[in-house]
C-alpha positions as CSV (number, residue, x, y, z in Angstrom):
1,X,-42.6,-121.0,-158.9
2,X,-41.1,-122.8,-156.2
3,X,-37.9,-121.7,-157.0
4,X,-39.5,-117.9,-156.6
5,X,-41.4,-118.3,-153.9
6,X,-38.3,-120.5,-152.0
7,X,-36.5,-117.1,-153.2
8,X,-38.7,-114.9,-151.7
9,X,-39.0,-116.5,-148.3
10,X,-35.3,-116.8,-148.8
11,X,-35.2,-113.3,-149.2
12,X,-38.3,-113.1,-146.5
13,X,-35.7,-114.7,-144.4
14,X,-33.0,-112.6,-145.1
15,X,-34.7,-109.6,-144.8
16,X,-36.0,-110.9,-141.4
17,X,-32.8,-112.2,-140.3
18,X,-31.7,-108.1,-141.2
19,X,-34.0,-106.6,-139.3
20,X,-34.0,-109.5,-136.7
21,X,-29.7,-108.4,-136.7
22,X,-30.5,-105.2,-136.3
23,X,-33.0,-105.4,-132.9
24,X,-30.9,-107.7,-131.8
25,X,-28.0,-105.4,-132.3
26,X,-30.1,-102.4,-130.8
27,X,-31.1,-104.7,-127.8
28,X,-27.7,-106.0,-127.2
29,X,-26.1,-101.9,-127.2
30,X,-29.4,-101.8,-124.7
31,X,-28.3,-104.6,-122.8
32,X,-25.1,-103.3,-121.8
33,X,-26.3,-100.1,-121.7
34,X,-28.3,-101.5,-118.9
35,X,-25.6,-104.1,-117.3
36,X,-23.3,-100.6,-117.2
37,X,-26.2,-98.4,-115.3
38,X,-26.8,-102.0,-112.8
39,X,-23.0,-102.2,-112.3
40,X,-22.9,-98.6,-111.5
41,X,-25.8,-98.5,-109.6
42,X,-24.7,-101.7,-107.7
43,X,-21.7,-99.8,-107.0
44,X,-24.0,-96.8,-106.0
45,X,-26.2,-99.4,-103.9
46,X,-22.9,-100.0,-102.1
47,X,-21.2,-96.7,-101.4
48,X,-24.9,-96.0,-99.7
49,X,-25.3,-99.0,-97.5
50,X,-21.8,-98.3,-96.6
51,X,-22.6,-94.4,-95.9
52,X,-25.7,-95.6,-94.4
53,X,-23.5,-97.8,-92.0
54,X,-21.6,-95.0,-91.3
55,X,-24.3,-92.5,-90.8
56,X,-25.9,-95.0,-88.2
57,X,-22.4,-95.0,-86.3
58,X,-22.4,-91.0,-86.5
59,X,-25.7,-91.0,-85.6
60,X,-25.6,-93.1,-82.3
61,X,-22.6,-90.9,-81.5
62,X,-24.7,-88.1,-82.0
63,X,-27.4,-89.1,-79.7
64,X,-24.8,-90.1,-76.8
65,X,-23.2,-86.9,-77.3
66,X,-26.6,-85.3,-77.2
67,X,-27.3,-87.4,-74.0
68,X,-24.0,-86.2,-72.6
69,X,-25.0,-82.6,-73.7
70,X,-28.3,-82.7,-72.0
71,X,-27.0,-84.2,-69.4
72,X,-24.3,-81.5,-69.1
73,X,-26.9,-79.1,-70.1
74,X,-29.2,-79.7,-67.2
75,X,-26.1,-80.1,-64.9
76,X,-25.0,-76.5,-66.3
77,X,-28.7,-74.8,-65.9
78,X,-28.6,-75.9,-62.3
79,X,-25.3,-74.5,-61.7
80,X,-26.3,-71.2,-64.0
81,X,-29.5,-71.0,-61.8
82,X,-26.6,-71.0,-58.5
83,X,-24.9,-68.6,-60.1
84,X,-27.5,-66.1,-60.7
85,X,-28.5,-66.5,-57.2
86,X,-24.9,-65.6,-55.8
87,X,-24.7,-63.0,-58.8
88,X,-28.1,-61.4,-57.3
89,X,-26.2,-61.8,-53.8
90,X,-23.3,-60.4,-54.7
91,X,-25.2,-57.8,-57.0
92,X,-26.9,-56.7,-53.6
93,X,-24.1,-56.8,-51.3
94,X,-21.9,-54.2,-54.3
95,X,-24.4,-52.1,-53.9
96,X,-24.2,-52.2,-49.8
97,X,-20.4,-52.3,-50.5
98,X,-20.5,-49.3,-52.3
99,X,-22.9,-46.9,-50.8
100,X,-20.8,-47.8,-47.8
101,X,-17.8,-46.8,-49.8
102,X,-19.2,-43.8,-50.6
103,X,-20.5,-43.1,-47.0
104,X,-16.5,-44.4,-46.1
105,X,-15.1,-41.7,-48.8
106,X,-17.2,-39.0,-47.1
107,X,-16.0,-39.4,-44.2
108,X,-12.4,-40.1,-45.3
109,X,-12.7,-36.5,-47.0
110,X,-14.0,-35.2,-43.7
111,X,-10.8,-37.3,-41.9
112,X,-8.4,-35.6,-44.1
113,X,-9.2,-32.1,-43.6
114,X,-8.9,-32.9,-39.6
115,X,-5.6,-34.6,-40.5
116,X,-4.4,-31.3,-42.4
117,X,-5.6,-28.7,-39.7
118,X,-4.4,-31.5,-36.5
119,X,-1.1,-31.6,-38.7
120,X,-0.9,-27.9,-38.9
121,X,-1.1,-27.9,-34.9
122,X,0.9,-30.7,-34.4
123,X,3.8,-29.1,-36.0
124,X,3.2,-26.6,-34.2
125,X,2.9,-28.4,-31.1
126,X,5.8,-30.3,-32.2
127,X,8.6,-26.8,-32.5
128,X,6.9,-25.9,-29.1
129,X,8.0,-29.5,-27.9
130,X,11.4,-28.9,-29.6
131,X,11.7,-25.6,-27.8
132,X,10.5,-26.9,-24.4
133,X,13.2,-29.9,-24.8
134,X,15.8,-27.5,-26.0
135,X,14.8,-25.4,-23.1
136,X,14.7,-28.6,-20.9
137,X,17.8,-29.6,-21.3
138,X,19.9,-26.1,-21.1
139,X,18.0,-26.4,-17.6
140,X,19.3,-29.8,-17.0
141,X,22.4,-28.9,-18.0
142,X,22.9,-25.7,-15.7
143,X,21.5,-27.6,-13.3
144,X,23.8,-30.3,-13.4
145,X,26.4,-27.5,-13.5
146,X,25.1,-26.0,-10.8
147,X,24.8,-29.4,-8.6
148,X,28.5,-29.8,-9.6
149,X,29.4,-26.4,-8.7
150,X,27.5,-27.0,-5.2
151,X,28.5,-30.4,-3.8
152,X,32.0,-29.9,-5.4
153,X,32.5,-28.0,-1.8
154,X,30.3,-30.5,0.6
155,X,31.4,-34.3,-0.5
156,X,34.6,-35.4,-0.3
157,X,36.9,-37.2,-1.7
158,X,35.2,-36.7,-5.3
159,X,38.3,-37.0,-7.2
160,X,38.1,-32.8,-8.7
161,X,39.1,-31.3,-5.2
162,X,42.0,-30.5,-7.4
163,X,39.9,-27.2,-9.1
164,X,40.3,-25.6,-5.0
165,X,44.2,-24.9,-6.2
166,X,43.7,-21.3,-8.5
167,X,47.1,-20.3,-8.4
168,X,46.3,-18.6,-11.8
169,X,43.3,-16.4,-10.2
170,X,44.1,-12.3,-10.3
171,X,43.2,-12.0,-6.5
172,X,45.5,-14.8,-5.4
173,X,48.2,-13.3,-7.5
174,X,47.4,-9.9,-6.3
175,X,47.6,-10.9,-2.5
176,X,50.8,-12.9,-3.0
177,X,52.7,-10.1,-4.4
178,X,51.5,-8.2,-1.9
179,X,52.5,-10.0,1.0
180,X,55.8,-11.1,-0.7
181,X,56.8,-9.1,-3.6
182,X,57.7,-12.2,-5.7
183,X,60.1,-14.6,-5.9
184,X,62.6,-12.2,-7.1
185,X,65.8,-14.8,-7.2
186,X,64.6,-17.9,-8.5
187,X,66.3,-20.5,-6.7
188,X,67.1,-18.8,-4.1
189,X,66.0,-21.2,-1.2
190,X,66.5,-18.8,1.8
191,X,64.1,-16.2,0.1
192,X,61.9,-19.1,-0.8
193,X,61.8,-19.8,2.7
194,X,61.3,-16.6,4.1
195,X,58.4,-15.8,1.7
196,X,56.5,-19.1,2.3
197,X,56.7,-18.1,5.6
198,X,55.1,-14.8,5.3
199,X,52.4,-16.2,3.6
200,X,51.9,-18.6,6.2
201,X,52.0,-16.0,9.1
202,X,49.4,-14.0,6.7
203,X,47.1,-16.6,6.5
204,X,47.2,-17.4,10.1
205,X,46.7,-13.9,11.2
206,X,44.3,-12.6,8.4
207,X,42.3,-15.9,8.1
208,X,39.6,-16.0,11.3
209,X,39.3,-19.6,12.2
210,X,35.4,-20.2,11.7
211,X,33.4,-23.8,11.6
212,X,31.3,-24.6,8.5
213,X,27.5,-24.0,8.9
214,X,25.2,-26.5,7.6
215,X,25.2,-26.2,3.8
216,X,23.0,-28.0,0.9
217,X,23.8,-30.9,-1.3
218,X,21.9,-31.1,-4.1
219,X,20.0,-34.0,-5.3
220,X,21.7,-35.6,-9.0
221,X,17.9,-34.8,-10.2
222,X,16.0,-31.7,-9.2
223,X,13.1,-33.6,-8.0
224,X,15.2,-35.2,-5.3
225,X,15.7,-34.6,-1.7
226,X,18.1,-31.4,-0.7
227,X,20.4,-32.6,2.5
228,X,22.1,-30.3,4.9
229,X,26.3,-30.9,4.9
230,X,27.8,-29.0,7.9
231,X,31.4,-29.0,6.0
232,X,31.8,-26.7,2.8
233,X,34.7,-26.2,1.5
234,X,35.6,-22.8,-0.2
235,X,37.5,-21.2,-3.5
236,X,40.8,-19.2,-2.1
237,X,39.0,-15.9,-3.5
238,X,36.4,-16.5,-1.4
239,X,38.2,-16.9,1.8
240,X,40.3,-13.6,0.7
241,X,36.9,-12.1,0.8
242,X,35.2,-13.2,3.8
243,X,38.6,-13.3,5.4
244,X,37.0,-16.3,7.3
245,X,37.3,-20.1,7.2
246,X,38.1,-23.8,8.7
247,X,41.5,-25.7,8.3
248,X,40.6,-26.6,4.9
249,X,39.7,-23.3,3.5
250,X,43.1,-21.8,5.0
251,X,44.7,-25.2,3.3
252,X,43.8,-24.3,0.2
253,X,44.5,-20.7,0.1
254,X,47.9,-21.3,1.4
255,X,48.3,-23.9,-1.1
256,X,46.9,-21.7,-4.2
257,X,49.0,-18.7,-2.7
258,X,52.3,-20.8,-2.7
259,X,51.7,-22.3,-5.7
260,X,51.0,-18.9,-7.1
261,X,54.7,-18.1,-5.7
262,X,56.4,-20.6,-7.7
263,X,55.1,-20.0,-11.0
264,X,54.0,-23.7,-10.4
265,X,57.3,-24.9,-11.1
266,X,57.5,-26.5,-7.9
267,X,55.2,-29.0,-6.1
268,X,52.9,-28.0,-3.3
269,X,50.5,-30.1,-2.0
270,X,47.2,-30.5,0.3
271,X,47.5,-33.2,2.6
272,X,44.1,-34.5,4.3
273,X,44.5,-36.9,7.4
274,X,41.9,-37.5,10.2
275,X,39.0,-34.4,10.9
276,X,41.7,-32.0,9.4
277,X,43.6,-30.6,6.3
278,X,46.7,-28.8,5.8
279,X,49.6,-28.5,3.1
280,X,53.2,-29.8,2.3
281,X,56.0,-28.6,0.4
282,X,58.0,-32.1,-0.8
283,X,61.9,-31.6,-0.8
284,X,64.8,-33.7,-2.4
285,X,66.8,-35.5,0.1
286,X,63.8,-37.5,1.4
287,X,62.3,-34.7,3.1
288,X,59.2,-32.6,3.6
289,X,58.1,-29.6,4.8
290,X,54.2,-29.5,6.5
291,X,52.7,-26.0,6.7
292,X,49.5,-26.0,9.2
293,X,48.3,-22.7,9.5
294,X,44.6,-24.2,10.9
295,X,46.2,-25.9,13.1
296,X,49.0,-23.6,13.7
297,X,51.9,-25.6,13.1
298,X,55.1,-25.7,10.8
299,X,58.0,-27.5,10.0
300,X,60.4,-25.1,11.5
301,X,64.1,-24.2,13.2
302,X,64.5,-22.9,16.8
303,X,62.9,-23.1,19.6
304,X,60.3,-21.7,20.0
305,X,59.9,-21.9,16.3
306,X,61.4,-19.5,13.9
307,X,62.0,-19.9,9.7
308,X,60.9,-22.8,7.8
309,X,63.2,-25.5,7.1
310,X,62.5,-29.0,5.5
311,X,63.0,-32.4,7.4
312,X,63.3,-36.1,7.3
313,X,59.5,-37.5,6.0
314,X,58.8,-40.2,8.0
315,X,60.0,-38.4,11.3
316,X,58.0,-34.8,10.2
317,X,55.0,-36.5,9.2
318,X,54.8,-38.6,12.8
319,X,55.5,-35.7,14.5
320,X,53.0,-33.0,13.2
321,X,50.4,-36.5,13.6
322,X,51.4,-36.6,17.4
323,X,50.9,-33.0,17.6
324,X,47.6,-33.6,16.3
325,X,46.7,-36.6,18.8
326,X,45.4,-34.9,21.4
327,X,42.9,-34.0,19.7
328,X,42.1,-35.9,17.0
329,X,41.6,-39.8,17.8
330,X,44.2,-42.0,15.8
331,X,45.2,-39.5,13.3
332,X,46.0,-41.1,9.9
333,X,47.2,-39.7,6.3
334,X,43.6,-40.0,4.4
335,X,44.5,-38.3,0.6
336,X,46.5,-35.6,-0.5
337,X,45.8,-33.0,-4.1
338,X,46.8,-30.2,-5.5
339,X,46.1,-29.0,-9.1
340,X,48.4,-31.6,-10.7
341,X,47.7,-34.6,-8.0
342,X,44.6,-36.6,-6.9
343,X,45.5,-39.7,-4.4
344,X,44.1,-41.1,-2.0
345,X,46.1,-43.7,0.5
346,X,43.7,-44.7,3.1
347,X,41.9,-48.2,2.1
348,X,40.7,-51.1,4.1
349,X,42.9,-52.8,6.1
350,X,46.4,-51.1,5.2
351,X,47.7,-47.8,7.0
352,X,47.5,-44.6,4.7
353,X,50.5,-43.1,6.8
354,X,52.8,-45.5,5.6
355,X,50.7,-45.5,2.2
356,X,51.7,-41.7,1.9
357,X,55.1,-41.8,3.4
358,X,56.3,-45.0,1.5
359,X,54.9,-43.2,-1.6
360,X,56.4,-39.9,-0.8
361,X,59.8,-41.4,-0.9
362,X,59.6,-43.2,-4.1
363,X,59.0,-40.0,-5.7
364,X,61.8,-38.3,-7.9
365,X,62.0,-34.5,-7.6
């Protein structure tokens, strides 16, 4: 009995101790079951307070940045409230800006056609102009012409006197051949001499001896002051034809008409000394021959005198001076031309006589 009832609590036991195995097998796969879902929630636990942490950083950053912002924020309204004032400001003054552009167009539109139609008569104006200036200056230019043509006979020396020798003009030809015939043997010195002569004697005897009248001098400008020169000098055709005129007019027609004579292949001169004029024929050999007819004198042979002849310079040129002393005061050699020559020998403080007879001998013929 004992034996079967120690077996059965044995095998009360056993079957206990079974079942006790079992729950504590079931509890024990519960148990770590558990410890696993702590652990991992411990881990959990952790990455929270760690995220936590780090959301607390973020979120203080976020509320200085939000104080910054609002900071900005107000900073930015104030300055947006500025700006809408100027933008109203400047809203208004565009629309002042552009009605007055518009007004400003208007009238530019207006401008323009007055440019075109003052343009249209300011070319216009402008080829009148350009024909008034073209006009002004063909009068400017006769007019110089004219004053040139003019004083060329009233002021003197003015270094063209040289234009008064035409030897080339039909009516000084015409009257030489006339009174001469030509020089029909070229180098034939006595009918040189005896032709020179008759065109001396013509002049003195066809030429009436008449003093200049007062004549003008023109201003270099046309709006300047005329004077009144009493001494002109005139062309050789125009002593022909007024068959009139002072020493210097006879001068120069003599001059012209022997010039003329020689085909101008020999030199004949004016010569210009104190208050008077007359011409000269130079010669080789140092000599001259002076031909007066104003002053009716000649370099000639005989007594009284008859043909032309040619002497010593310096003697001559004294001698036709003295003739002239008693009535000219201190005669002197001034300047001499022709159409080839321009000199003048008279300057201050030296004596043009000697000037013009030194000169005269240095010269090669």
């Amino acid at each position: 009995m004992r034996r079967a009832l120690y077996a059965l609590v044995i095998a009360c036991l056993i079957a206990l101790s079974s079942v006790e195995g079992i729950f504590y097998f079931q509890l024990s796969v519960k148990h770590e079951d558990l410890k696993s879902k702590y652990m991992e929630l411990k881990s959990n636990y952790g990455s929270l307070v760690e995220n936590y942490t780090k959301l607390q950083l973020g979120y203080k950053e976020l509320i200085e940045d939000y104080s910054r912002l609002q900071d900005s924020y107000v900073t930015l309204n104030a300055s947006y409230a500025g700006l809408a004032d100027r933008y109203n400001e400047l809203r208004d003054y565009f629309r002042q800006v552009e009605a007055y552009q518009k007004k400003l167009n208007e009238t530019y539109h207006t401008l323009l056609e007055s440019y075109k139609t003052v343009k249209g008569e300011y070319s216009k104006l402008e080829g009148e102009l350009q024909k008034v200036n073209e006009a002004y200056l063909r009068y400017q230019e006769a007019y110089r012409k004219l004053a040139f043509q003019v004083n060329l006979r009233v002021v003197h020396p003015n270094g063209n006197e040289s234009l008064f020798i035409t030897p080339d003009d039909p009516e000084v030809r015409s009257k030489v051949l006339e009174i001469t015939g030509g020089w029909s043997r070229k180098g034939d010195w006595s009918e040189f001499w005896i032709d020179v002569k008759k065109l001396y004697d013509w002049v003195v005897d066809n030429i009436v001896y008449r003093n200049d009248t007062l004549y003008p001098k023109l201003p270099d400008e046309p709006s300047g002051k005329v004077e009144s020169i009493p001494e002109v000098w005139q062309f050789p055709n125009q002593t022909l034809m007024l068959g009139s005129g002072d020493c210097e007019d006879m001068a120069i027609l003599l001059a012209s008409m022997v010039y003329a004579y020689v085909d101008k292949e020999y030199w004949v001169e004016v010569i210009v000394i104190t208050d008077h004029v007359a011409v000269y024929i130079p010669v080789k050999e140092g000599k001259i021959c002076i031909l007066d007819p104003g002053g009716r004198y000649y370099t000639g042979v005989g007594r009284p005198w008859g043909g032309l002849t040619a002497r010593d310079i310096r003697g001559e040129v004294y001698r036709w001076l003295s003739y002239w002393s008693g009535r000219v005061e201190n005669p002197e050699v001034k300047w001499v031309f022709s159409a080839y020559l321009w000199r003048v020998f008279a300057k201050p403080g030296e004596n043009g006589t000697e000037n013009f007879i030194d000169w005269m001998y240095s010269r090669e013929l």
